[in-house]
C-alpha beads as a LAMMPS data file, in Angstrom:
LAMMPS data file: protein, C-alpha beads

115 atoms
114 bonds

1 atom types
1 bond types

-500.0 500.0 xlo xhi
-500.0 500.0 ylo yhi
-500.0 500.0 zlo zhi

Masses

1 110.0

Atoms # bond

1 1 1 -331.329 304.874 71.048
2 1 1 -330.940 307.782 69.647
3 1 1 -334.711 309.339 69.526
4 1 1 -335.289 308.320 72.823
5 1 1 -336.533 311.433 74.905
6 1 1 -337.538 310.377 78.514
7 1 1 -338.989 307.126 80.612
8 1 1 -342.772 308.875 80.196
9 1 1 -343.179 308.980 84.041
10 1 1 -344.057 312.560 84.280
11 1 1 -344.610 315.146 81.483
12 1 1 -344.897 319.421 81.188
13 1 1 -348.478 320.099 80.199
14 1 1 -349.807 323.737 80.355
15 1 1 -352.862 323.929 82.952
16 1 1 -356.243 324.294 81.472
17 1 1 -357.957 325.429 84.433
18 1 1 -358.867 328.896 84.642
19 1 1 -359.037 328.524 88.362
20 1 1 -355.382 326.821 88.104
21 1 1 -354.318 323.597 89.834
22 1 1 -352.976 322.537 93.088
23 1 1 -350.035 320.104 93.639
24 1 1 -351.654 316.517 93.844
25 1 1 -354.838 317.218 91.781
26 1 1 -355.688 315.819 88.586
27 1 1 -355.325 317.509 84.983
28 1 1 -356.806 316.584 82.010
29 1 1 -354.924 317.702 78.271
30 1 1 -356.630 316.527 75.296
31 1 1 -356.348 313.218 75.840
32 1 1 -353.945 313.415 78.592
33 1 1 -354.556 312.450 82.114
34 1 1 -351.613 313.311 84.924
35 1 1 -351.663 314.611 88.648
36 1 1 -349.937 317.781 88.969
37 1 1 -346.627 317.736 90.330
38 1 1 -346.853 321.259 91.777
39 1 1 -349.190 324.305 91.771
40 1 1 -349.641 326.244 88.812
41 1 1 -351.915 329.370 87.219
42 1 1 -353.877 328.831 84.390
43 1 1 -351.459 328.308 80.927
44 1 1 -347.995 327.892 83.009
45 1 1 -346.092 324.652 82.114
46 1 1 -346.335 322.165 85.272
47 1 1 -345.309 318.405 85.300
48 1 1 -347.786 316.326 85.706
49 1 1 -346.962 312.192 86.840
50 1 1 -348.657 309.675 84.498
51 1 1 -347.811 306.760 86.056
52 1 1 -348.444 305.794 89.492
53 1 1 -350.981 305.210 92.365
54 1 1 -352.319 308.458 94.105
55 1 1 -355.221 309.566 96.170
56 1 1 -357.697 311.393 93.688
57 1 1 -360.584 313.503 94.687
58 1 1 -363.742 311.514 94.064
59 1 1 -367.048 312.149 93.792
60 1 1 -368.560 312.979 96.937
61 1 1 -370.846 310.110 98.395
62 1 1 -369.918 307.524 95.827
63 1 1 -368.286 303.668 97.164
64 1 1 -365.854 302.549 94.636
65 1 1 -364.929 299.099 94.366
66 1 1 -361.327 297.399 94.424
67 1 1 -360.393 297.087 90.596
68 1 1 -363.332 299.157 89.640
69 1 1 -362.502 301.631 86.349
70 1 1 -362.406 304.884 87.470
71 1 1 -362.797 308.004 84.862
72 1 1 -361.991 311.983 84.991
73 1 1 -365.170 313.786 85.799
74 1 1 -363.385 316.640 84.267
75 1 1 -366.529 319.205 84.973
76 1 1 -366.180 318.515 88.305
77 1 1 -362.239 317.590 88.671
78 1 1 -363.111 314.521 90.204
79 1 1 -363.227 310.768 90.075
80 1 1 -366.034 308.811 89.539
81 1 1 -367.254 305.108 88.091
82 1 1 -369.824 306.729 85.592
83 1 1 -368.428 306.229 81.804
84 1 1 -370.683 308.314 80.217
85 1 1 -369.062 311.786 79.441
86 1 1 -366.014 310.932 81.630
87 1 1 -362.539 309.656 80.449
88 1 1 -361.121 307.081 81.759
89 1 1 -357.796 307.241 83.731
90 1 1 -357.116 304.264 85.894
91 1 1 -358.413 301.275 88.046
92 1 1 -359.398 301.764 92.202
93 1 1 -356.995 299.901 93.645
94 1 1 -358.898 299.689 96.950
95 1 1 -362.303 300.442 98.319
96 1 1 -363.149 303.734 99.242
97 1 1 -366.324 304.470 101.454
98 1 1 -369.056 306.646 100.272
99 1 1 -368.202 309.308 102.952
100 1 1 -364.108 309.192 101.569
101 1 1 -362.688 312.263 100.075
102 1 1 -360.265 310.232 97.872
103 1 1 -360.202 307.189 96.097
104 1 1 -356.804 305.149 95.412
105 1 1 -356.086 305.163 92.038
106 1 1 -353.572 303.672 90.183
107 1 1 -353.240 305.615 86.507
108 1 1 -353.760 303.086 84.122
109 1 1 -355.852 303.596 80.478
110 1 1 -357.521 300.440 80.013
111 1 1 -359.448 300.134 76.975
112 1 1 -363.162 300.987 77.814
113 1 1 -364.172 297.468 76.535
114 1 1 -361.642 295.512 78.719
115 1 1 -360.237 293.690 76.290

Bonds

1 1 1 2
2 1 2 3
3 1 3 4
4 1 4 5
5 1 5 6
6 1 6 7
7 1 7 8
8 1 8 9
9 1 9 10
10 1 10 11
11 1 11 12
12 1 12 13
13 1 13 14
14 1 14 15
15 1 15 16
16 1 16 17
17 1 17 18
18 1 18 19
19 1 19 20
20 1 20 21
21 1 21 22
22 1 22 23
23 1 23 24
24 1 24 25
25 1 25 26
26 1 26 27
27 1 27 28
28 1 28 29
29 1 29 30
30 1 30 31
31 1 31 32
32 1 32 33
33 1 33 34
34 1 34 35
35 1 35 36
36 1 36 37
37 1 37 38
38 1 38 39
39 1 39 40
40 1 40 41
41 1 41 42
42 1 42 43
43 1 43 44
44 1 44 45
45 1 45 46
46 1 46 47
47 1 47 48
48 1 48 49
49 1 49 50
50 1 50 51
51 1 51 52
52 1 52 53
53 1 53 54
54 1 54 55
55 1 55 56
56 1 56 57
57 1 57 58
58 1 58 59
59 1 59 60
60 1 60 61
61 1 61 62
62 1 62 63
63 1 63 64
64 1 64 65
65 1 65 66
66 1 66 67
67 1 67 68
68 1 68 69
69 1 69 70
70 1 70 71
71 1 71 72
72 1 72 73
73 1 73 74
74 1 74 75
75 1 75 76
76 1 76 77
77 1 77 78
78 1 78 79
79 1 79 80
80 1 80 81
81 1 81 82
82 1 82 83
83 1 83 84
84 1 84 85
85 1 85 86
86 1 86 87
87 1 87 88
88 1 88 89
89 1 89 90
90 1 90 91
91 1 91 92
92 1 92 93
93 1 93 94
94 1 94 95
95 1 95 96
96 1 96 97
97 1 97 98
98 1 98 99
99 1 99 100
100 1 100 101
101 1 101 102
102 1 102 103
103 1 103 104
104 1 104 105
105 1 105 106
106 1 106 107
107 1 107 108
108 1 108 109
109 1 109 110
110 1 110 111
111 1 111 112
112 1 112 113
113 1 113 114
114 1 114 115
């Protein structure tokens, strides 16, 4: 095919942060959800994955469910399972404990009504 450009896997995004972003952490662009590939200062072009299952900082004292949506607390640059405000970015593909850092999240955007 000729207008093919790449499999989609990973893309360059320019951080929004002002603080920046570490390796492994999640960035949101617009309507663009990835988990940064490796550091990077506020406006420098990183590649972000966009497929996948990673470890994602959740929100702190919160038990997620197996299968449970999970959305971009982008405030807080964390996970959580409240809708409201958030955008979603993938499903929990385990349990994680109230008193876990992370959650296990595999990047998926599911329509918010599940159909």
């Amino acid at each position: 095919m000729r207008n093919f450009i790449q499999p989609g896997h990973s893309l360059a995004v320019a951080v929004p942060y002002a603080g920046g972003v570490t390796a492994g952490q999640g960035v949101l662009v617009g309507a663009l959800f990835g988990i940064a590939a490796i550091d990077g200062i506020q406006n420098a072009t990183i590649e972000v994955a966009t497929q996948g299952v990673f470890d994602v900082t959740k929100q702190p004292s919160l038990a997620i469910t197996a299968g449970a949506r999970v959305f971009w607390d982008d405030t807080n640059r964390r996970v959580t399972t409240t809708a409201a405000g958030n955008f979603q970015v993938g499903i929990a593909t385990q349990a994680a404990l109230a008193a876990d850092a992370t959650a296990r999240v595999w990047l998926n955007r599911v329509p918010a009504s599940g159909s």
